[in-house]
N, CA, C and O of each residue as an XYZ file, in Angstrom:
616
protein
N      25.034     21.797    -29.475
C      25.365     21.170    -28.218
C      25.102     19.666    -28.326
O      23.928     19.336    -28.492
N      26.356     18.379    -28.229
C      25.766     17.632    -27.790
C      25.173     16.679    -26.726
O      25.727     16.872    -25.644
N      24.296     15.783    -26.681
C      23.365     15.134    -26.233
C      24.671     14.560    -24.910
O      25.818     14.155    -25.093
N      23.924     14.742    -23.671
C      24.212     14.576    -22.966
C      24.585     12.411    -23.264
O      23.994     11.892    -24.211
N      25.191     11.832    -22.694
C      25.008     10.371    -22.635
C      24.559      9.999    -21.792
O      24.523     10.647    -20.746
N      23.980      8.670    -21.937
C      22.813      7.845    -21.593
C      23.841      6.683    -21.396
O      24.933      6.581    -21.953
N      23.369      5.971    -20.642
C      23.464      4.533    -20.296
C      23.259      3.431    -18.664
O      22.612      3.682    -17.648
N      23.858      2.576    -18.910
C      23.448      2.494    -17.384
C      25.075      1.228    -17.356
O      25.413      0.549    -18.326
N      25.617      1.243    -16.323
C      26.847      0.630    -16.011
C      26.726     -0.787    -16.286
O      25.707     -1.477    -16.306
N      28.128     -1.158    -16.530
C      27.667     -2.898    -16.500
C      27.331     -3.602    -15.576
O      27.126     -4.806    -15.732
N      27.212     -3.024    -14.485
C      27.304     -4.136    -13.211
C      26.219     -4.095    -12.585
O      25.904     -4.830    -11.649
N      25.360     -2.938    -13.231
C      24.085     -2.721    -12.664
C      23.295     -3.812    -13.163
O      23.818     -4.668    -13.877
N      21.661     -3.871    -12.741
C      21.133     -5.080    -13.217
C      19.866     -4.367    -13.303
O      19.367     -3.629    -12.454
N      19.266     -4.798    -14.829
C      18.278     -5.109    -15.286
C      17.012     -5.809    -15.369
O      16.916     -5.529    -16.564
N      16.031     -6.426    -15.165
C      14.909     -6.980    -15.089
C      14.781     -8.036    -16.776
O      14.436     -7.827    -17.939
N      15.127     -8.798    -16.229
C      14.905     -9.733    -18.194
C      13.531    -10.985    -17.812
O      13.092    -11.027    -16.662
N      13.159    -11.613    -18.537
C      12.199    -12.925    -18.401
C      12.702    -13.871    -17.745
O      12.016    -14.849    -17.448
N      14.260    -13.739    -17.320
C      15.587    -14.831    -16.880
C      15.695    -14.139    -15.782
O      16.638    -14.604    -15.141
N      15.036    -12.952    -15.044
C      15.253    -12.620    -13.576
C      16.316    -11.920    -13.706
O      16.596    -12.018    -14.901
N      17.478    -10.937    -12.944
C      18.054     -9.992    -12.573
C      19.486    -10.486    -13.615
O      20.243    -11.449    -13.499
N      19.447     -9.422    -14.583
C      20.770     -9.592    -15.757
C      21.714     -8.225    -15.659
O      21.357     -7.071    -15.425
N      22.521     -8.548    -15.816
C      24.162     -7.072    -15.495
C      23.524     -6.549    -16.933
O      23.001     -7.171    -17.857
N      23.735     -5.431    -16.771
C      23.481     -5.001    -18.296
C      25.005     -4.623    -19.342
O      25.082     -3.902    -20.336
N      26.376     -5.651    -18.449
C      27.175     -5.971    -18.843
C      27.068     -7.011    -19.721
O      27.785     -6.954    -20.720
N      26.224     -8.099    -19.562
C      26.171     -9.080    -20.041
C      25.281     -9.147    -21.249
O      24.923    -10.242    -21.684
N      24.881     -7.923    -21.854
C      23.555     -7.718    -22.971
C      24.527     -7.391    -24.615
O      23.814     -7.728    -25.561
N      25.558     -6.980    -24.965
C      26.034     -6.570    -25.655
C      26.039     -7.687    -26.842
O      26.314     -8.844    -26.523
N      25.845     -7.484    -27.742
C      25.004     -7.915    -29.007
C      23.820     -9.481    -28.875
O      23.545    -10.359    -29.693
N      23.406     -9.247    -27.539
C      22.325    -10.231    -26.894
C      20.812     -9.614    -27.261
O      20.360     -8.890    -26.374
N      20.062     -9.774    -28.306
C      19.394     -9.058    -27.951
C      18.156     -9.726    -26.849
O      17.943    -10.826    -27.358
N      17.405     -9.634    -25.829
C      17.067    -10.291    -24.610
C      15.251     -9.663    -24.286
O      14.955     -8.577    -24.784
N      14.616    -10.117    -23.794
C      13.137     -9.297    -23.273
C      13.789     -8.987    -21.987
O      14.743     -9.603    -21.512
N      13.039     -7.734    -21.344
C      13.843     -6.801    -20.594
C      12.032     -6.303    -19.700
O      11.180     -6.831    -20.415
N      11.759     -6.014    -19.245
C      10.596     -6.160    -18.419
C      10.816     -4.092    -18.352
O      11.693     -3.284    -18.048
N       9.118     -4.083    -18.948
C       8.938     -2.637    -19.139
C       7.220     -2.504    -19.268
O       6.319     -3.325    -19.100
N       7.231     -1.414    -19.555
C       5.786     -0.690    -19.065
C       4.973     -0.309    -20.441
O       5.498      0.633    -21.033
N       4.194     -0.664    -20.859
C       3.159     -0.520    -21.834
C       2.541      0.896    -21.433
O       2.537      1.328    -20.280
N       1.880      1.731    -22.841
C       0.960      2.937    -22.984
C      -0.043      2.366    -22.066
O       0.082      3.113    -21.095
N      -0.864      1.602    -21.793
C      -2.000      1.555    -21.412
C      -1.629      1.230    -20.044
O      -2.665      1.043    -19.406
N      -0.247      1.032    -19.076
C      -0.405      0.863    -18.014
C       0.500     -0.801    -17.857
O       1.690     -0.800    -17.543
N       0.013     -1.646    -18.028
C       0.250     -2.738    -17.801
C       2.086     -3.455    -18.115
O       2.934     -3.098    -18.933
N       2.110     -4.334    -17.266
C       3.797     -4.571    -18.047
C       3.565     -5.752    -18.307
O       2.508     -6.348    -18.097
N       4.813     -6.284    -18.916
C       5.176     -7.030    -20.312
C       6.690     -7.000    -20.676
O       7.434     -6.284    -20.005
N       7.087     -7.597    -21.504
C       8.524     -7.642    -21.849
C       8.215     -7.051    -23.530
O       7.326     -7.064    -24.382
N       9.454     -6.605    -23.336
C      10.125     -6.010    -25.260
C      11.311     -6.086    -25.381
O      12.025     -5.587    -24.510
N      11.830     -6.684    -26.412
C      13.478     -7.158    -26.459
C      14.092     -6.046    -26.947
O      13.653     -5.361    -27.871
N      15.360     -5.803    -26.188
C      16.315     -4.930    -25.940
C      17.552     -5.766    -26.996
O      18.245     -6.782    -27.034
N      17.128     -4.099    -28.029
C      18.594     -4.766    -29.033
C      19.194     -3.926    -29.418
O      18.607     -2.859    -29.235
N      20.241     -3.812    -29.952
C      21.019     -3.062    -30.599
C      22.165     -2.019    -29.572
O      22.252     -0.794    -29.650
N      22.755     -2.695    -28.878
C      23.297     -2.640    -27.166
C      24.573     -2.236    -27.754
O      25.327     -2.998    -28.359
N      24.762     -1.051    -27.552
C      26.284     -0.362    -27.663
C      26.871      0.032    -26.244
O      26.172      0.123    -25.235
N      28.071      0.228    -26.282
C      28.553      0.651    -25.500
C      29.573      1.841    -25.587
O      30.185      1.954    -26.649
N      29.868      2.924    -24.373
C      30.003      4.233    -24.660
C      31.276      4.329    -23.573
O      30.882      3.675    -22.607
N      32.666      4.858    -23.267
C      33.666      4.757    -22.210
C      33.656      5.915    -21.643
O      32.992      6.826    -22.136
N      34.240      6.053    -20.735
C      34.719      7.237    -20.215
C      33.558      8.539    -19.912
O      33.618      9.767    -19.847
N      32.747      7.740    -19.806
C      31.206      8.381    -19.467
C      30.912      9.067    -17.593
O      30.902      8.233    -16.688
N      30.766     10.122    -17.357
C      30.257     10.939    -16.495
C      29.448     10.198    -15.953
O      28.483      9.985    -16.687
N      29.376      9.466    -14.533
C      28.214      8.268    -13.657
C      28.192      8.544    -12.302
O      29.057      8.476    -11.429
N      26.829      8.926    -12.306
C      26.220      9.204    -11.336
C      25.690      7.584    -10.168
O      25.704      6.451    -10.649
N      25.378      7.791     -9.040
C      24.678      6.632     -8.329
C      23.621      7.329     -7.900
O      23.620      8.306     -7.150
N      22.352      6.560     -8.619
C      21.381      7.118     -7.759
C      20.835      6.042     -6.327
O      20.595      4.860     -6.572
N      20.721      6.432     -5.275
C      20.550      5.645     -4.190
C      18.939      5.970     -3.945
O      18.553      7.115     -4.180
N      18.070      5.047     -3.508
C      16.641      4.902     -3.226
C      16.559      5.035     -2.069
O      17.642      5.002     -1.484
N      15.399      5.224     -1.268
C      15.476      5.516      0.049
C      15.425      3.790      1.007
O      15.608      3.395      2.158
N      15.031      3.162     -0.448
C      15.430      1.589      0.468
C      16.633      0.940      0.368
O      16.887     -0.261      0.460
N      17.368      1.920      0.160
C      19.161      2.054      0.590
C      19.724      1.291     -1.138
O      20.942      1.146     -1.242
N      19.143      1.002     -1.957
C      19.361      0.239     -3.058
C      20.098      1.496     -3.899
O      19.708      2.662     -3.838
N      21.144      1.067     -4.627
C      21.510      1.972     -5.465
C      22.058      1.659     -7.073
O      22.409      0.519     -7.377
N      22.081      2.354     -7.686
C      22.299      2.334     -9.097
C      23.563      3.080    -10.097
O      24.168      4.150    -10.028
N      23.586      2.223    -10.783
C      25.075      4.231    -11.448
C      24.870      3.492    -12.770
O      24.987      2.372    -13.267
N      24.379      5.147    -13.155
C      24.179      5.175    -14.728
C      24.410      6.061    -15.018
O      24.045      6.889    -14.183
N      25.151      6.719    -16.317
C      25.002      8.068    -17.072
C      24.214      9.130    -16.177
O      23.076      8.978    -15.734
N      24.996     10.166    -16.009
C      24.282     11.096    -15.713
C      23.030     11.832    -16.553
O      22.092     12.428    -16.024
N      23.251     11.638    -18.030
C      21.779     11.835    -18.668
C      20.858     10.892    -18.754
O      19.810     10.967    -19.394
N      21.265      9.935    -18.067
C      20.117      8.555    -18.270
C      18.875      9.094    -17.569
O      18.823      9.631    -16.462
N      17.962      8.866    -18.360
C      16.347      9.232    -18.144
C      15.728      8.351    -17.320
O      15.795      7.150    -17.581
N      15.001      8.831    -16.155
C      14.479      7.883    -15.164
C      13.261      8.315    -15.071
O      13.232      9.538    -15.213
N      12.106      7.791    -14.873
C      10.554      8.070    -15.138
C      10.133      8.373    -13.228
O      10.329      7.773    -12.171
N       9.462      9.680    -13.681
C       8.790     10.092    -12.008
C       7.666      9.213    -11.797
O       7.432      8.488    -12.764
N       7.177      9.126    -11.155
C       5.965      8.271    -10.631
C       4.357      9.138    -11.499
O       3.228      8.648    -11.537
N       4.767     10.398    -12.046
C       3.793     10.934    -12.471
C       4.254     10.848    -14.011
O       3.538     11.536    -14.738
N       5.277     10.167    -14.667
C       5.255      9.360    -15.643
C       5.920     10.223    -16.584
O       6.127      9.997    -17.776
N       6.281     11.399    -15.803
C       7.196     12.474    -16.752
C       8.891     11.833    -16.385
O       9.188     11.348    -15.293
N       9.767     11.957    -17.455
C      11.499     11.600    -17.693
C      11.722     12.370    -16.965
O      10.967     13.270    -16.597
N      13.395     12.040    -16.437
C      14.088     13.214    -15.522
C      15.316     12.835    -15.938
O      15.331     11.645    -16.252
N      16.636     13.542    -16.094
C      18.115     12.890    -16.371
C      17.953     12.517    -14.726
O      17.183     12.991    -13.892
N      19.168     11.299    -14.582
C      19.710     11.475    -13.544
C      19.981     12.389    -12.848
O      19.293     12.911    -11.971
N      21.077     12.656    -13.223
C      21.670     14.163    -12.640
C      20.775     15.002    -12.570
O      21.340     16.092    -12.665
N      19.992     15.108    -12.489
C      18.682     16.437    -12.123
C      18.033     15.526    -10.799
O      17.978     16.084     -9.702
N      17.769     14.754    -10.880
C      17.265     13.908     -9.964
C      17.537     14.567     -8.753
O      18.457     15.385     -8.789
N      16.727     14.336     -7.293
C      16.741     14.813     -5.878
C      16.535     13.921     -4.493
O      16.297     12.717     -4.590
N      16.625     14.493     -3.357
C      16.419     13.897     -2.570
C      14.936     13.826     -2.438
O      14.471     14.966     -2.457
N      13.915     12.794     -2.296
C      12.241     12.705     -2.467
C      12.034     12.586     -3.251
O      11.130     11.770     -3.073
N      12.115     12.793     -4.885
C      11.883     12.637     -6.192
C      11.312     11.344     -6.059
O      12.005     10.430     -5.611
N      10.077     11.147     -6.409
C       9.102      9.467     -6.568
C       9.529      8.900     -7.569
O       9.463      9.763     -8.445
N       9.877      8.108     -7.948
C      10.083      7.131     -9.330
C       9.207      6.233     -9.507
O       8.683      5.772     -8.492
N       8.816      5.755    -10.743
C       7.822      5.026    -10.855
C       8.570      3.492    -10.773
O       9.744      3.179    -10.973
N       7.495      2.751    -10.429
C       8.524      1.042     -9.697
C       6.924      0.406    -10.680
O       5.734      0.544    -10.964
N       8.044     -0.250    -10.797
C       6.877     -1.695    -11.094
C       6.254     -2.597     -9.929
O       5.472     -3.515     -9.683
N       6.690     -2.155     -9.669
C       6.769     -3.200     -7.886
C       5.823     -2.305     -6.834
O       6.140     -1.164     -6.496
N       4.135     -3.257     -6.180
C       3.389     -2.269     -5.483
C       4.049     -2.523     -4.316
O       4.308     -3.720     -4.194
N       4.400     -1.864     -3.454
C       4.133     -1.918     -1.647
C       3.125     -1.731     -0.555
O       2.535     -0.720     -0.174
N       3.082     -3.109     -0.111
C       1.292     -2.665      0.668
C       1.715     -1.386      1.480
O       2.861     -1.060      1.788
N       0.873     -0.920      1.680
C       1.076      0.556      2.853
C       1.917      0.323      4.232
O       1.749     -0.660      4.954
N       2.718      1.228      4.454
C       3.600      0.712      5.781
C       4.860     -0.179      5.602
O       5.535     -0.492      6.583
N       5.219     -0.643      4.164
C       5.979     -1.539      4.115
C       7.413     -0.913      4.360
O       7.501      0.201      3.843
N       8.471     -1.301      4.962
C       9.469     -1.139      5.593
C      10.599     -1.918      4.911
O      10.845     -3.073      5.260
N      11.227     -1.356      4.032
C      12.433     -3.087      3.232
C      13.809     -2.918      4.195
O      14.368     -1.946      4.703
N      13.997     -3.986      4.183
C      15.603     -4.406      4.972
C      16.200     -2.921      4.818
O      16.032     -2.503      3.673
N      16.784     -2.109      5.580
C      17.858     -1.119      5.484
C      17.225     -0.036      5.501
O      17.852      0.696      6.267
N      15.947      0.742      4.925
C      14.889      1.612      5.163
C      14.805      2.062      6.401
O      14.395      1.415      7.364
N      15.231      3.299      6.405
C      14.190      3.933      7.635
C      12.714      4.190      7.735
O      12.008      4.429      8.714
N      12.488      4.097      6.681
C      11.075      4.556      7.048
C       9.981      4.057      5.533
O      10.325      4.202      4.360
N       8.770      3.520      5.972
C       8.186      2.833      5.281
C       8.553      3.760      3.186
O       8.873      4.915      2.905
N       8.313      2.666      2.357
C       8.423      3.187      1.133
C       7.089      3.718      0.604
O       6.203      2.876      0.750
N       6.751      4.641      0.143
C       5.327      4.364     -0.899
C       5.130      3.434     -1.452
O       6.065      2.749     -1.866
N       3.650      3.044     -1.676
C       3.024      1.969     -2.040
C       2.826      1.649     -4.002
O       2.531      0.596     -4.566
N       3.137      3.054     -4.614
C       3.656      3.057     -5.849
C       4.641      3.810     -6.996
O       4.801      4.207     -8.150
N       5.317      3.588     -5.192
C       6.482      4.684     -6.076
C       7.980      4.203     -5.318
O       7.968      3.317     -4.463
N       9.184      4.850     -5.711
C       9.893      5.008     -4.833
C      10.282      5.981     -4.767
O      10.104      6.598     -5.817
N      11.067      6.852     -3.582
C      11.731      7.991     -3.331
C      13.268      7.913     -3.853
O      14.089      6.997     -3.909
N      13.276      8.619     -4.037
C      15.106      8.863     -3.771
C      15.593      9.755     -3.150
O      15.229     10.928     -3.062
N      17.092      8.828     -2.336
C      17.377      9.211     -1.363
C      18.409     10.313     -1.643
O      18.432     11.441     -1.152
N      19.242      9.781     -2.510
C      20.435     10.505     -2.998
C      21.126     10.129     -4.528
O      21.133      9.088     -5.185
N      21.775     11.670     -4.795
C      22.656     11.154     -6.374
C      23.791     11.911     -5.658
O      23.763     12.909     -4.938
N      24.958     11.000     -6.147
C      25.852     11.168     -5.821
C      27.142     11.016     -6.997
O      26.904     10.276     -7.952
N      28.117     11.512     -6.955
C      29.141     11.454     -8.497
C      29.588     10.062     -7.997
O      29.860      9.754     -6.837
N      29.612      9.252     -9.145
C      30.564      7.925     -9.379
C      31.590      7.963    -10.444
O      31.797      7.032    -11.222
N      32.160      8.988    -10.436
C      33.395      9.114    -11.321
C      32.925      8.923    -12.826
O      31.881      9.443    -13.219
N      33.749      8.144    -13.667
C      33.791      7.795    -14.897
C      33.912      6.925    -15.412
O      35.067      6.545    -15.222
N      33.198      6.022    -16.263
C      33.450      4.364    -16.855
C      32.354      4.415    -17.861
O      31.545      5.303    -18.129
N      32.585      2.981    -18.444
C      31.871      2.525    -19.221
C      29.855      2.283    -18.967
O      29.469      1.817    -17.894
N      28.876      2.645    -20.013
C      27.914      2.147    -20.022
C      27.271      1.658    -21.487
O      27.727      1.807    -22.621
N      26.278      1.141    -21.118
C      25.905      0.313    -22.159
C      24.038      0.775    -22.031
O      23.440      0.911    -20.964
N      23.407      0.951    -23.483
C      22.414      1.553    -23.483
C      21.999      0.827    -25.206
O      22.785      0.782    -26.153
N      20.565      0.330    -25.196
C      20.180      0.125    -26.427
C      19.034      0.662    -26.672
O      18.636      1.805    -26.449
N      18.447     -0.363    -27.217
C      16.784      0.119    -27.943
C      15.821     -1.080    -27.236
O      16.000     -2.277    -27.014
N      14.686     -0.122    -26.993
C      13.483     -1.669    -25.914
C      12.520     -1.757    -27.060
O      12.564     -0.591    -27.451
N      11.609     -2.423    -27.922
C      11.270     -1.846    -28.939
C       9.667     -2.103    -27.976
O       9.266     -2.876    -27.106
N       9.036     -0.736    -28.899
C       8.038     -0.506    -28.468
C       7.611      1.019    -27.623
O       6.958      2.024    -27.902
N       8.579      0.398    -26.180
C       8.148      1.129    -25.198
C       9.492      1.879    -24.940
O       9.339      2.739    -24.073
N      10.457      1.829    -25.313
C      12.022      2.745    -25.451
C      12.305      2.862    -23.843
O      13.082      3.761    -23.523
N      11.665      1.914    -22.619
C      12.155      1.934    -21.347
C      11.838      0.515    -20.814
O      11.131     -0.409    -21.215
N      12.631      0.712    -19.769
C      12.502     -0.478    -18.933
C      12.679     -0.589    -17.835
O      12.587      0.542    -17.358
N      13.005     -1.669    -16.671
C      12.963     -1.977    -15.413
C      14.226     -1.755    -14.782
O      14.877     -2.029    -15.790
N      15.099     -1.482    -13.939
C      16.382     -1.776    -13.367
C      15.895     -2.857    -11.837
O      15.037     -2.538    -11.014
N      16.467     -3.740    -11.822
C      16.393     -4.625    -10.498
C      15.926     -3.762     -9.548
O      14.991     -4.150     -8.848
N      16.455     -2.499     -9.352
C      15.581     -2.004     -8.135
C      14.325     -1.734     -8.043
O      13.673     -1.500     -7.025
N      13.993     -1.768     -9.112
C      12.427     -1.884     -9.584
C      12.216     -0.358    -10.079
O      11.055     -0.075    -10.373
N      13.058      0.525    -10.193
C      12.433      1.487    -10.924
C      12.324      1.842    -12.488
O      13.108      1.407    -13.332
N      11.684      2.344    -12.644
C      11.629      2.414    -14.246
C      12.675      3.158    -14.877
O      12.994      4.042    -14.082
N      13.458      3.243    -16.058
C      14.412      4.139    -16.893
C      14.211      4.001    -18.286
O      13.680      3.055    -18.867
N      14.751      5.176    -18.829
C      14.864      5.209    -20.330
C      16.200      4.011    -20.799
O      17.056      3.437    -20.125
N      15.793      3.991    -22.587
C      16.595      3.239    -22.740
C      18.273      3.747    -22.837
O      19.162      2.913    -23.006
């Protein structure tokens, strides 16, 4: 059987040392990409070796602070308890781990209802048809940040 695909769309955006990058714009770039160290702490690790894959199965995952994403339906997204999930398995409540704390009660533009303070929920996955993504290597830590602040595989 093979491996489901991985990637994340071009138009989506990434976390780099240069602030919010399309991960359209990475293809033979290799760039620091803002990700999560074994011991906890973050840091950057440059993201190289950036292929790209067509006609790929893409999901949107939407956050409960209305923010949304479309990547590969096997793209690996980290729970808040630090275990992978494909997309497509993903749920409504599922915590994701964020780089980003929220004091308690915090409420973002479009939210109904306050976010956790180290996590985020998700609200919904939904099918986004079929297109292109782009997926490399983070070295080190093999994940990284998406602008919405949650964490993913590479």
């Amino acid at each position: 059987m093979a491996d489901t695909p991985r990637g994340i769309a071009a138009a989506t955006y990434v976390e780099t040392t240069e602030g919010p990058v399309q991960m359209g714009e990475t293809p033979n770039k290799g760039f620091p990409v803002l990700t999560r160290f074994a011991d906890g702490r973050l840091g950057f690790r440059q993201l190289i070796k950036v292929t790209v894959a067509d006609d790929v199965a893409l999901v949107r995952v939407v956050l409960e602070s209305g923010f949304g994403v479309v990547v590969a339906g096997g793209h690996p997204f980290f729970r808040a308890d630090g275990s992978s999930i494909p997309a497509e398995r993903l749920s409504a409540g599922d915590l994701l781990d964020t780089a980003f704390h929220y004091r308690e009660g915090y409420v973002p533009d479009g939210a109904t209802r306050p976010v956790p303070g180290v996590s985020v929920a998700v609200r919904a996955v939904e099918p986004a048809g079929r297109g292109q993504v782009l997926t490399g290597t983070v070295r080190d830590t093999h994940a990284l940040f998406l602008t919405a602040g949650v964490r993913c595989g590479e």
